[in-house]
C-alpha positions as CSV (number, residue, x, y, z in Angstrom):
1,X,105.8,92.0,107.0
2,X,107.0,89.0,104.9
3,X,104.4,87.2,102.7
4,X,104.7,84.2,104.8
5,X,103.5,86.2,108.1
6,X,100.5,87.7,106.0
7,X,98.9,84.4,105.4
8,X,97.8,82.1,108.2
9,X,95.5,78.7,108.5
10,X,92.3,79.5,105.6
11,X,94.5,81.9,103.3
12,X,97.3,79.1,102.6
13,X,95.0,76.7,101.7
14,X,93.2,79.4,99.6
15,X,96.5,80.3,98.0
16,X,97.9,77.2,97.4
17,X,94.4,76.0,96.1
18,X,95.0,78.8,93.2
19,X,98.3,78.1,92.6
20,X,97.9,74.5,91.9
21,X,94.9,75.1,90.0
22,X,96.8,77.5,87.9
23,X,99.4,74.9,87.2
24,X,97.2,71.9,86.3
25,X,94.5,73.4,84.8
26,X,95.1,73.0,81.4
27,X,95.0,69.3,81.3
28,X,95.8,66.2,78.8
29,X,93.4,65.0,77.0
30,X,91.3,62.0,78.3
31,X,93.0,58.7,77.8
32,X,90.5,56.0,75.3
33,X,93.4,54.0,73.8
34,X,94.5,51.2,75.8
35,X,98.1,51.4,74.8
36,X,97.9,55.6,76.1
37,X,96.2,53.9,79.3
38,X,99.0,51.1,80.0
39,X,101.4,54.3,79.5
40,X,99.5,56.4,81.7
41,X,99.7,54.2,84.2
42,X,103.4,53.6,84.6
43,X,103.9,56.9,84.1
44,X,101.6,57.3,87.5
45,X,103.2,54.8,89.2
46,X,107.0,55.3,88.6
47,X,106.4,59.2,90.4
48,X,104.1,57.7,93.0
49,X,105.6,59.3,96.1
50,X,107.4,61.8,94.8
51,X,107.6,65.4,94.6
52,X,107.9,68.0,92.0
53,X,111.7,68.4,90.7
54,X,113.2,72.2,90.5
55,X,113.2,71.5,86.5
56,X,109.3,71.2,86.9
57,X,107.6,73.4,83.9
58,X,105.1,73.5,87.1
59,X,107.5,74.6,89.6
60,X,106.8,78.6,90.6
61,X,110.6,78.4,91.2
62,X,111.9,77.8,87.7
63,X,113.1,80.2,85.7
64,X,111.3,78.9,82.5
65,X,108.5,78.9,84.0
66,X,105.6,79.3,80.9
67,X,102.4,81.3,81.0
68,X,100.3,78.7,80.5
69,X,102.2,75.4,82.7
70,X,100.3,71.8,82.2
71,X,101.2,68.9,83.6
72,X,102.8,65.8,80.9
73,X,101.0,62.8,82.5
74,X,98.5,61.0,80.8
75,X,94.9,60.4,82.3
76,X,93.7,57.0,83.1
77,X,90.1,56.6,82.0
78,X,87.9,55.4,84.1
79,X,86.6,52.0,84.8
80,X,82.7,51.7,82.9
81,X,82.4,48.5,86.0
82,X,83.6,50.5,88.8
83,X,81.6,51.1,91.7
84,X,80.0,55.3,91.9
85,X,83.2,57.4,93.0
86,X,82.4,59.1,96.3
87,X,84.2,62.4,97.3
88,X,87.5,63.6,95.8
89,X,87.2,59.7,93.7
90,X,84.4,61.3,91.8
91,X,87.2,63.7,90.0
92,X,90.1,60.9,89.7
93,X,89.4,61.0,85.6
94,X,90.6,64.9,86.0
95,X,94.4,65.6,85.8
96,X,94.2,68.8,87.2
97,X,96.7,68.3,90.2
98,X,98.9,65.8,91.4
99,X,96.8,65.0,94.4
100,X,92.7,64.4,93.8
101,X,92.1,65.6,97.2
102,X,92.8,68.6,96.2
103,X,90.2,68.7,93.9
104,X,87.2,69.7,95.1
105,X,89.3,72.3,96.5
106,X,89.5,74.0,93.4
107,X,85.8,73.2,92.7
108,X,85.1,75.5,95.2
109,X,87.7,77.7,94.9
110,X,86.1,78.7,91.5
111,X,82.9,78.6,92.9
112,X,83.7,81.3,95.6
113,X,85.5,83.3,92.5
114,X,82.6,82.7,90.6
115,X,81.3,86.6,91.8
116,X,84.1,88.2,91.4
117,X,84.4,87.0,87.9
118,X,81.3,88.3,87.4
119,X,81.8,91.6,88.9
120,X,84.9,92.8,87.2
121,X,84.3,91.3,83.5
122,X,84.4,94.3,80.8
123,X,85.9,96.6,84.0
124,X,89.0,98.5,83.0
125,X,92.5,97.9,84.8
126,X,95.6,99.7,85.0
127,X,98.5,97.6,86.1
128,X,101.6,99.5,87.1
129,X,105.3,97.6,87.3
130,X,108.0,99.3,88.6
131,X,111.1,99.0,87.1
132,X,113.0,96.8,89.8
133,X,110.3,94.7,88.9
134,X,110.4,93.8,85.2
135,X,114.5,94.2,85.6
136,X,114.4,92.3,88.4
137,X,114.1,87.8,88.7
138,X,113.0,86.1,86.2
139,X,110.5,84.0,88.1
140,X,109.0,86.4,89.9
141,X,108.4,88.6,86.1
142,X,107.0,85.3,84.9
143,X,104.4,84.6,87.4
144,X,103.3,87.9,87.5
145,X,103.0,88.0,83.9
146,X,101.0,84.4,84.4
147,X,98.7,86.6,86.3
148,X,97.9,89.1,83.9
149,X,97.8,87.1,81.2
150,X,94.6,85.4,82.9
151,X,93.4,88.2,84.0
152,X,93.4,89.3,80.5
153,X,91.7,86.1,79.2
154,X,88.9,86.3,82.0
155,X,87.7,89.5,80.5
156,X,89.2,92.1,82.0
157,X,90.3,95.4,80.0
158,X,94.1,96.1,81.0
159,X,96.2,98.7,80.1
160,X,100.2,97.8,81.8
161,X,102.4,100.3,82.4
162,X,106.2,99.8,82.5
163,X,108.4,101.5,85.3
164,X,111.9,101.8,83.7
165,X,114.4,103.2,86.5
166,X,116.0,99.9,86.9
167,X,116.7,99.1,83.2
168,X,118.1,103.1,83.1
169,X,120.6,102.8,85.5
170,X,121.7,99.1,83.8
171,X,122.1,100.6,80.3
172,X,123.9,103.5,81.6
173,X,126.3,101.4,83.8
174,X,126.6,99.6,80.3
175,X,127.3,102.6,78.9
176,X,129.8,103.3,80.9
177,X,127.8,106.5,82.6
178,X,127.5,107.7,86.4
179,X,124.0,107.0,87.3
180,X,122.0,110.3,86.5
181,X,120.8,112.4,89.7
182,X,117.0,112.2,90.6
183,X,115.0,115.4,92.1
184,X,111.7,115.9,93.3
185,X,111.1,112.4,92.2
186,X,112.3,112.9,88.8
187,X,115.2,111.9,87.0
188,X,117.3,114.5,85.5
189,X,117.4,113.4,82.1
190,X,120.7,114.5,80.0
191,X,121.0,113.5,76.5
192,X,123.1,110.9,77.2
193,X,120.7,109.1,79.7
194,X,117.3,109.8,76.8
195,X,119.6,107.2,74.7
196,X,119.4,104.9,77.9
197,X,115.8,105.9,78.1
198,X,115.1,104.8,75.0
199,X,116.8,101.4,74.6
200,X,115.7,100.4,78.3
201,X,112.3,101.0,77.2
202,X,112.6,99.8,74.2
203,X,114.2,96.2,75.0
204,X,111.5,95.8,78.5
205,X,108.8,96.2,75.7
206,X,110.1,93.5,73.2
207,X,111.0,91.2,76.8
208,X,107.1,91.8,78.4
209,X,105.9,91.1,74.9
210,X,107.8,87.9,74.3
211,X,107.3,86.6,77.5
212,X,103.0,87.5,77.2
213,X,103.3,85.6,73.2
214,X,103.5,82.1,75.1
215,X,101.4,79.9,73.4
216,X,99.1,76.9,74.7
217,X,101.0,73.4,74.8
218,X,99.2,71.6,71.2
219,X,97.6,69.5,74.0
220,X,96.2,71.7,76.1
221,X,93.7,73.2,73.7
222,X,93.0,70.1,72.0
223,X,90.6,68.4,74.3
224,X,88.1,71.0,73.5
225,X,88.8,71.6,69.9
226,X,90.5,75.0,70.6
227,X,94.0,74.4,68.2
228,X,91.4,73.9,65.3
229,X,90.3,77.7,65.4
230,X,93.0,79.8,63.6
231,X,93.5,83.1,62.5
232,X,94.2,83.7,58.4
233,X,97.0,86.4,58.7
234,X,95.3,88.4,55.8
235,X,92.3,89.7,56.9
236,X,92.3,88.5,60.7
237,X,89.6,86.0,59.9
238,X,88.7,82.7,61.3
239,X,89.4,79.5,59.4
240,X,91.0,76.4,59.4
241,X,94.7,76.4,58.3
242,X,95.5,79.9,59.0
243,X,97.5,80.9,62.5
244,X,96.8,80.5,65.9
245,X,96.3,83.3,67.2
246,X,98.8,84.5,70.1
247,X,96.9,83.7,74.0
248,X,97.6,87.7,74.6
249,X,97.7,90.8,71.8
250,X,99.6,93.1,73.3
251,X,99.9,97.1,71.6
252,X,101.8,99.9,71.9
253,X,102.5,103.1,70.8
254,X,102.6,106.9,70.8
255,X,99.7,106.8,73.8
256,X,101.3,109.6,76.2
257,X,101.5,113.2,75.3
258,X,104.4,115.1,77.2
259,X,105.9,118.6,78.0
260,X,109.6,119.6,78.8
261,X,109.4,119.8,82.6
262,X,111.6,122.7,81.6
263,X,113.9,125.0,85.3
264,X,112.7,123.7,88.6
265,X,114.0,125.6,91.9
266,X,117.3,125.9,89.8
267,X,117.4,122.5,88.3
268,X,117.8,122.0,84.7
269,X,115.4,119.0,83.7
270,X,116.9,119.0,80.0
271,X,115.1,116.2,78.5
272,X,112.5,114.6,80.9
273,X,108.9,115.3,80.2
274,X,105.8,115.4,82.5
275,X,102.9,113.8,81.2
276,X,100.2,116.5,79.5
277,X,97.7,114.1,78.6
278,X,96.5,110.7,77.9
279,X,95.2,109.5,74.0
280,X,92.5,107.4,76.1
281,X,90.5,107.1,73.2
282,X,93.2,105.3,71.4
283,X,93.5,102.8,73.9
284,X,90.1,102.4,74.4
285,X,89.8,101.5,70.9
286,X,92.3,98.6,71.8
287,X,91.1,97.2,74.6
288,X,87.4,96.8,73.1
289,X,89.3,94.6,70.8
290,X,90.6,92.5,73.7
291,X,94.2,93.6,73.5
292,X,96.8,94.5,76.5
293,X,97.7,97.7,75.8
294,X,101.5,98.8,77.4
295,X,102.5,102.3,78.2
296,X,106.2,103.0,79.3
297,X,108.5,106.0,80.1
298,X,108.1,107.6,77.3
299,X,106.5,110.8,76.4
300,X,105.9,112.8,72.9
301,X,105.9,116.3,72.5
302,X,103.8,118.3,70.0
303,X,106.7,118.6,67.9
304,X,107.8,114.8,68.2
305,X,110.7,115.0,70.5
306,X,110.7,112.2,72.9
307,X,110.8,112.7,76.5
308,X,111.6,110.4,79.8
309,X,108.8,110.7,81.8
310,X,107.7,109.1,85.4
311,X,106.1,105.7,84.8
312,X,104.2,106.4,88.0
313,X,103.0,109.9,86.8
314,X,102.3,107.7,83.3
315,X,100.2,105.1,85.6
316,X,98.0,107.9,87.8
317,X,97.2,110.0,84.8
318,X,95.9,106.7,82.2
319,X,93.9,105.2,85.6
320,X,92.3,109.2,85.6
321,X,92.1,109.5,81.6
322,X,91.1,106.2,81.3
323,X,87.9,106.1,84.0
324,X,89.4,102.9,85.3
325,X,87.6,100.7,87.6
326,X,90.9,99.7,89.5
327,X,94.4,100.9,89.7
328,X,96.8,97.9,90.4
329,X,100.0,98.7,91.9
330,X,102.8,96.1,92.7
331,X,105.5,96.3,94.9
332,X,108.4,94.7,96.9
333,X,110.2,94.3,99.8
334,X,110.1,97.9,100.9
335,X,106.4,98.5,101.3
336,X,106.0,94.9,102.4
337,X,108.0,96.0,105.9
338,X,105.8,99.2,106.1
339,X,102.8,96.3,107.5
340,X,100.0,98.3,105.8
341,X,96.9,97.4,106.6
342,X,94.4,95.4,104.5
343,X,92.0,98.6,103.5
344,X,93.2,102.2,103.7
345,X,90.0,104.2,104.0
346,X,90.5,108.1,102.2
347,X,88.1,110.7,103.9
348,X,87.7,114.2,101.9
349,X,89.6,115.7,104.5
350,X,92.8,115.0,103.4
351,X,93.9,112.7,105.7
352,X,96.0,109.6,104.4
353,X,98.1,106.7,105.7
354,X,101.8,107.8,106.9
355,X,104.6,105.1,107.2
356,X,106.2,105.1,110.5
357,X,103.4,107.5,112.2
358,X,101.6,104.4,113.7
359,X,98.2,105.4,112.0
360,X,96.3,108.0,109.9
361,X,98.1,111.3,110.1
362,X,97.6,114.6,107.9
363,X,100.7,114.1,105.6
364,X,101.1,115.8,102.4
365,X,102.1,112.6,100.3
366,X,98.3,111.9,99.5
367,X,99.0,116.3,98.3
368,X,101.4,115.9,96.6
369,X,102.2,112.9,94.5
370,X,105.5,111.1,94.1
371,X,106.4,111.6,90.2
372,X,109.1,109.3,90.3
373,X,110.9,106.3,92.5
374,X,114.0,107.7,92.8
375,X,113.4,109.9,95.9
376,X,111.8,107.3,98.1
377,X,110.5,103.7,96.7
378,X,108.4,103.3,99.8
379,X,106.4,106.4,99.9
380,X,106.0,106.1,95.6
381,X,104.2,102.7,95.3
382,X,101.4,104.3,98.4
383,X,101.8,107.9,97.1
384,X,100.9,106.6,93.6
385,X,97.6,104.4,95.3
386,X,96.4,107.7,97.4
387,X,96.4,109.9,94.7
388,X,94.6,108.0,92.0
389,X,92.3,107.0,94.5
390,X,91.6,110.8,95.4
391,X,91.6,111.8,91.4
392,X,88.7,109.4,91.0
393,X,89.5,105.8,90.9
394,X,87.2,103.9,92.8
395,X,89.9,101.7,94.2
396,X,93.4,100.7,94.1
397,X,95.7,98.4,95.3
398,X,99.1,97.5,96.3
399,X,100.5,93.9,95.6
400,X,103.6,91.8,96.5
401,X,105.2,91.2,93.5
402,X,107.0,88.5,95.3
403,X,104.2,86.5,96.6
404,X,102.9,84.1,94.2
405,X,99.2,84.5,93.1
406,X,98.5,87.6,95.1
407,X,96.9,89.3,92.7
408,X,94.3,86.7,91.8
409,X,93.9,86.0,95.7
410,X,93.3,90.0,95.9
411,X,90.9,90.2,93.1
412,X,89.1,86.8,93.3
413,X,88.5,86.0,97.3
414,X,86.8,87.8,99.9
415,X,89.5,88.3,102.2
416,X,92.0,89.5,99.9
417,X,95.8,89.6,100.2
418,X,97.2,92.9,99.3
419,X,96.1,96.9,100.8
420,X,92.8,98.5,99.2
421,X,92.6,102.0,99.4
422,X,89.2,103.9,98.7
423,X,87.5,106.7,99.4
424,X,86.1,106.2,103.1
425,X,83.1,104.2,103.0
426,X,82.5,104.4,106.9
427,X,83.0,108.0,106.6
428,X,81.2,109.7,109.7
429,X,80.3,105.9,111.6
430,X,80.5,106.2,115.1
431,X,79.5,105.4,118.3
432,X,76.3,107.5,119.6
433,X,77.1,109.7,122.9
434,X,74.6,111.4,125.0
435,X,74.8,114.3,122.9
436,X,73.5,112.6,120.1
437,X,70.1,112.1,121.9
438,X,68.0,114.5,120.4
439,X,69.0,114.1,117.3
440,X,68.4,109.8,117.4
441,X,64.6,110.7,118.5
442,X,64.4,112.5,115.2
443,X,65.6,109.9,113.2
444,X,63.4,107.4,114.9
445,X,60.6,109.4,114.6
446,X,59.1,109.2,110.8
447,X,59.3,105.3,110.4
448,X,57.9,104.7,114.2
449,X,54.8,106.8,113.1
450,X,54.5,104.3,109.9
451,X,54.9,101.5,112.2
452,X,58.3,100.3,110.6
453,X,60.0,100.4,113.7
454,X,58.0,99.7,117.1
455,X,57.7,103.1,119.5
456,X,60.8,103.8,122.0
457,X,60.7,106.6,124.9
458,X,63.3,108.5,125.6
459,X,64.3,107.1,128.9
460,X,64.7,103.7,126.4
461,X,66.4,105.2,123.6
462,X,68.8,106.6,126.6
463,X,69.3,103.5,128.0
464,X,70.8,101.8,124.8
465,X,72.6,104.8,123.7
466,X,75.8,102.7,124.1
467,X,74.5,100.3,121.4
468,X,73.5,102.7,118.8
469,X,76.2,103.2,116.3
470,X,75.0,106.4,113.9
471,X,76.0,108.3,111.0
472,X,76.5,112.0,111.5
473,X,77.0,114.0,108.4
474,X,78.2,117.9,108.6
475,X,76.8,117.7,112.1
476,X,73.6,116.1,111.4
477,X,72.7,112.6,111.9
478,X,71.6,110.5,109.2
479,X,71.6,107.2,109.6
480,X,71.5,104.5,112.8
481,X,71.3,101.2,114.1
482,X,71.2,99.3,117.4
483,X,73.5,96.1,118.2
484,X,72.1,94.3,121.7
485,X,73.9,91.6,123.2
486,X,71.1,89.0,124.2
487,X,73.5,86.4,125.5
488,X,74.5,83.2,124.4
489,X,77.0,84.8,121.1
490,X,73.7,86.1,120.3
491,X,73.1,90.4,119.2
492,X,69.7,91.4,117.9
493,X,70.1,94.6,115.1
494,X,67.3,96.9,115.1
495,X,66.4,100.7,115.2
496,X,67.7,100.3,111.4
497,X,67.9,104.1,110.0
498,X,69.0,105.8,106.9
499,X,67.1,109.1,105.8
500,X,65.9,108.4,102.3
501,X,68.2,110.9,100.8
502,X,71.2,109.3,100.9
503,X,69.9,105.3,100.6
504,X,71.7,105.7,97.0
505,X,74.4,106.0,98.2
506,X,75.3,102.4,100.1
507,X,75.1,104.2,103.4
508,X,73.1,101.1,105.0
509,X,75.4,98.4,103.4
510,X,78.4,100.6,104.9
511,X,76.0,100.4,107.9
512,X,75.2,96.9,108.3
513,X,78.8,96.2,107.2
514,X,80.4,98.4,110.1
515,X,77.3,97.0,112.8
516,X,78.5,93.4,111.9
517,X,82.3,93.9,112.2
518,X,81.1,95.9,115.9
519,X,79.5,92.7,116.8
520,X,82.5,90.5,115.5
521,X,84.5,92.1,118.4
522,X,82.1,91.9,120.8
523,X,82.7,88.1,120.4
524,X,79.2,87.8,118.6
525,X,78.5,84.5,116.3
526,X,74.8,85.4,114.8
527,X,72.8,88.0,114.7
528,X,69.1,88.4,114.8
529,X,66.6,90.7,113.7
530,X,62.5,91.2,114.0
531,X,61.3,93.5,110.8
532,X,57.7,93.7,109.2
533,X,58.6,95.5,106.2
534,X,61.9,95.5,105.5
535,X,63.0,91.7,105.0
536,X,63.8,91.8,101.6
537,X,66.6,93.9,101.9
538,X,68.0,91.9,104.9
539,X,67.5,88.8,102.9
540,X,70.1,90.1,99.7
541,X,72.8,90.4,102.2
542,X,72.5,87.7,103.6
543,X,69.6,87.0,106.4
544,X,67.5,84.1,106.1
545,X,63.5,83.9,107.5
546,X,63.0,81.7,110.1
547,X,59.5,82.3,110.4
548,X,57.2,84.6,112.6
549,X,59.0,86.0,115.4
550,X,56.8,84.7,118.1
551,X,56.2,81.0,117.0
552,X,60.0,80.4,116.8
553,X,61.6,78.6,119.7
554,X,65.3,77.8,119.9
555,X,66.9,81.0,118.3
556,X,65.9,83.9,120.4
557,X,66.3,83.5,124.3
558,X,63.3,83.1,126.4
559,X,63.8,87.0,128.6
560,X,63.9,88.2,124.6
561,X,60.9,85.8,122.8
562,X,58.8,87.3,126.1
563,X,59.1,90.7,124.8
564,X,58.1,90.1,121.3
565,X,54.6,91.5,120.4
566,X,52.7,88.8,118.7
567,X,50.1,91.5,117.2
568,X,52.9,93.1,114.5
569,X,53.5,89.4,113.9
570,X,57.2,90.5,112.6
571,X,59.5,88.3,110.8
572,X,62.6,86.5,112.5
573,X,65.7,86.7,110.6
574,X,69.1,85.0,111.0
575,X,72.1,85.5,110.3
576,X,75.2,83.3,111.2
577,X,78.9,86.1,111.2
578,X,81.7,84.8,109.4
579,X,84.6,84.4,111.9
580,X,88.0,85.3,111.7
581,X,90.4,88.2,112.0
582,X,88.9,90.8,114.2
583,X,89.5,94.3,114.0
584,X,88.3,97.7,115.2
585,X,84.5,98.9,113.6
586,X,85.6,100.1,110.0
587,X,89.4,98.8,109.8
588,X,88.6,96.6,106.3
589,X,85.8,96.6,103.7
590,X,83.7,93.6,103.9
591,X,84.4,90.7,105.5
C-alpha cells in the first residue's frame, strides 16, 4: 500500500491543506512603506503563473529543506478605500500560501485541530526512528524532523529515540569490516563493531541535533516582536541583547541502564547489552523544562562499560518507564506493503494482527517482542507497537516516514493516516442471538421499572433481536442497544443499556460508537432517538433536541410519529452520520 493509494478525495485536500500551511505559515511582515509595497507588487506579478522551483526553501523535495520554511514575498497592504473583501478576499493581506483560496482552508484546518491540540498538550511522546530512517534521504529526515519540531513547540513532551543499524553497517563498511551477524533480533556486538556503535551513534546525535538547532528566519519572528526576547547565556535569563534561544533544546545523556546479554542458545553476545532500566526521572526532569530529550543504542552498565543495545527494546521500555500517553513508531516501505489497517484493536486474549494471515490470528509476535531489526524489519516496527501497547501504553502508532505530514495528519484530524493500535475498546460487542434473550429482559428490566425506557414484552424484545447489538462480558451481558431502520436513511437507537458498574469505563461511548458505524453500513444517514431522561448525555456526543417527540413533523416518519406516546412527552433527538469509508462494526476507533 503506497501513500498515494491511502489517501483519496477529503484526505488530499486535508494533507495538502497542512502541508502548505506548514510552509507559509511563518509569514513577512505586513507591508506600510510604499516603496516595500511597489516591490511587493512586482515581485507578485513577475511569478504570477508560475509554480514553485525544485530550489524552493518551500519545496518538500529539496534537500535543504529548513525546519521552519517561509515564503520571501512581500505582502501588499490593503487598500483603506476598497470595497469589504468577501470569501477567501477577506485574507488577501495574509501571505500564508501562494494561492488565497486556500486560505480558509487552513482556517479550518486549524479549527478542526483545534481539539486535538487541546487534548494532547502536556501528554508525553515517545518517538522511535529506525536507523534506515535517520541514515536514510535527506528530505525525508528533514520533514520528519519539521514534524517533531512542531510537535515539540505545540506542547507536547517528547522523548526521540534513535535506531542505529543503518549507520552500523556504514561505519563498519567504512571500516573495512564484514557486516556483524544478527540473532534473535540482536546484533552480535564484537569489539570491533562497539567502536562502530559508538561513532554511528555518536555522529546521528550531533546530525539530529544540528538539523533540530534551525533557527526562525529574522523575519519570521519579527512581526510579533518574538526576535526581541533573548536568552543571556549566563544565567538562562530573559533580556534584551542576550541570545536567542534555539526553536528546539534537545538533551542527552547516560538515560538507559544495560546488562551484558551475556550466552544465548550457544551464541556469544560479547558486548551488546539489553536494557535493565530506564532513569525516567531524569528525563522527566527535562521534558518539564520543554526540552527534546534523545535516547540512542547505547547502554551503561553499573560499572560504566558501554553496551549496544536494541533501539527498539530502548523505545518499548522508555514508552513503559516513562507512562507515556503515545508511542510513535515510524516506518517505511516494508510495513507500508503489509496494508494494515487504520486501528488494530488488542483483546486480553492475546490475540494480535499477523502479516500475511489475512486477519487477526494468535501469533506469538505480540509474546514475544522483536529486540532488534535485523531479523525481520516488517514484523519489528508492529512487534514494537503490540507490545508497548500490551505493557501499558494507551496507544501507539505506526507512521510512513515517507509520506509528508503524516504524523500531524495522524495526530491532528479525525480520520487519521497511519495504524493505531490499542487495547480493544469494542471488546465483547456483538450482535444479540436468540440465546441472548433471557439475559436482554434482565438488562431491560431495572430502567423500564423507573420509566427510563418504555416497557417491551418478550414476544417484542424477540422480534428485534436482530437489531440489538449487546455487550457480553465473561458470559454475562452488560450493556445493549437497538438500531431500527425506519426508512428513508433513517434508524431510531433506543433500548440504551450499560449496567452502572462499568459506565466508567467508556463502555457506552464504545457503544454508541460501534451502533453508529452498524448503521453506517446499513446505508443509514441520521439517526434518531426518543429519551426522557437521558438527553444530556446524547447531546455531548453529538445529538441535537428538536423538540418534543410528538409535536415534531418532518423528521420521524408518519407509521413511527403514530407510535409515539404523547403522555412520556419524550425528547426527539437528531443526529446527522458522518459519511465516508465504511467498514465492518468495530474495524476503526471513531469516525
Amino acid at each position: 500500500r503506497t501513500s498515494g493509494e491511502r489517501w483519496c478525495g477529503r484526505k488530499e485536500g486535508l494533507r495538502d491543506m497542512y502541508l502548505q500551511g506548514r510552509r507559509g505559515l511563518a509569514a513577512g511582515p505586513k507591508c506600510r512603506d510604499g516603496a516595500w509595497r511597489r516591490r511587493a507588487q512586482g515581485q507578485r506579478a513577475s511569478t504570477s503563473g508560475q509554480g514553485r522551483s525544485g530550489g524552493d526553501r518551500g519545496d518538500p523535495g529539496s534537500e535543504t529543506t529548513p525546519l521552519h520554511p517561509h515564503t520571501d514575498e512581500g505582502v501588499v497592504d490593503a487598500s483603506p478605500r476598497r470595497k469589504e473583501p468577501t470569501g477567501s478576499e477577506s485574507y488577501s493581506h495574509v501571505n500564508v500560501m501562494s494561492n488565497s483560496e486556500d486560505i480558509p482552508k487552513l482556517v479550518s484546518f486549524f479549527r478542526q485541530a483545534s481539539p486535538y491540540i487541546g487534548q494532547h498538550f502536556g501528554k508525553t511522546f515517545v518517538v522511535m526512528l529506525p536507523g534506515y530512517i535517520t541514515e536514510g534521504r535527506h528530505d525525508v529526515l528533514d520533514r520528519v524532523l519539521q514534524d517533531v519540531a512542531l510537535l515539540q513547540n505545540l506542547g507536547v513532551r517528547l522523548c526521540l529515540v534513535l535506531g542505529a543499524t543503518a549507520s552500523i553497517d556504514r561505519v563498519l563498511r567504512q571500516m573495512g569490516e564484514a557486516e556483524v551477524d544478527f540473532a534473535g533480533g540482536y546484533r552480535v556486538t564484537s569489539k570491533v563493531a562497539l567502536q562502530a556503535a559508538r561513532q554511528a551513534a555518536g555522529a546521528m546525535r550531533i546530525e539530529i541535533e544540528s538539523r533540530l538547532s534551525k533557527f526562525f528566519p529574522a523575519g519570521t519572528a519579527r512581526r510579533h516582536g518574538y526576535n526581541q526576547r533573548r536568552v543571556e547565556a549566563t544565567n538562562g535569563t530573559t533580556a534584551p541583547g542576550g541570545h536567542l534561544r534555539p526553536p528546539v533544546r534537545v538533551v542527552s545523556g547516560n538515560f538507559v541502564m544495560a546488562t551484558h546479554r551475556g550466552v544465548v542458545e550457544g551464541v556469544n553476545f560479547d558486548h551488546t547489552g539489553e536494557v535493565r532500566a530506564i532513569w525516567a526521572d531524569a528525563i522527566a526532569q527535562h521534558m518539564e523544562q520543554n526540552q527534546v530529550v534523545l535516547l540512542d543504542n547505547l547502554g551503561y552498565t553499573e560499572r560504566g562499560e558501554v553496551l549496544n543495545c536494541s533501539s527498539f527494546e530502548v523505545a518499548r521500555k522508555a514508552s513503559s518507564a516513562l507512562k507515556a500517553d503515545k508511542l510513535i513508531v515510524y516506518h517505511g516501505e516494508d510495513v507500508a506493503s503489509l496494508s494494515l489497517p487504520a486501528w488494530i484493536g488488542l483483546s486480553d486474549d492475546g490475540w494480535c494482527w499477523s502479516p500475511g494471515g489475512g486477519g487477526l490470528e494468535n501469533a506469538e509476535l505480540a509474546k514475544e517482542p522483536t529486540g532488534g531489526i535485523g531479523a525481520d524489519s516488517k514484523v519489528a516496527e508492529l512487534s514494537l507497537a503490540i507490545q508497548a501497547c500490551r505493557e501499558g501504553v494507551p496507544r501507539t502508532h505506526l507512521i510512513d516516514a515517507y509520506a509528508d505530514g503524516a504524523l500531524f495528519l495522524e495526530l491532528y484530524t479525525r480520520d487519521g493516516f497511519g495504524t493505531m493500535v490499542s487495547k480493544d475498546l469494542y471488546e465483547g460487542m456483538r450482535q444479540a442471538t436468540p440465546a441472548d434473550l433471557d439475559q436482554l429482559l434482565l438488562l431491560l428490566q431495572p430502567l423500564e421499572r423507573v420509566g427510563t425506557l418504555i416497557r417491551r414484552s418478550e414476544d417484542e424484545v424477540r422480534a428485534d433481536l436482530e437489531g440489538f447489538t449487546v455487550i457480553e462480558r465473561e458470559g454475562r451481558l452488560i450493556g445493549c442497544s437497538l438500531l431500527k431502520d425506519l426508512g428513508g436513511s433513517v434508524g431510531e437507537i433506543s433500548a440504551f443499556v450499560v449496567q452502572e458498574e462499568f459506565r466508567t469505563e467508556h463502555r457506552g461511548d464504545a457503544l454508541l460508537d460501534f451502533v453508529e458505524q452498524r448503521a453506517r453500513g446499513l446505508g443509514l444517514e441520521t439517526l434518531v432517538l426518543l429519551t426522557t431522561r437521558t438527553g444530556d448525555w446524547f447531546s455531548a456526543r453529538g445529538f441535537e433536541s428538536r423538540g418534543t417527540a410528538y409535536l415534531t413533523r418532518g423528521i420521524l416518519p408518519e407509521h413511527r410519529l403514530r407510535e409515539v406516546d404523547p403522555r412520556r412527552e419524550s425528547m426527539l433527538f437528531v443526529k446527522e452520520l458522518e459519511q465516508g469509508v465504511v467498514g465492518p462494526p468495530g474495524s476503526r476507533i471513531g469516525y
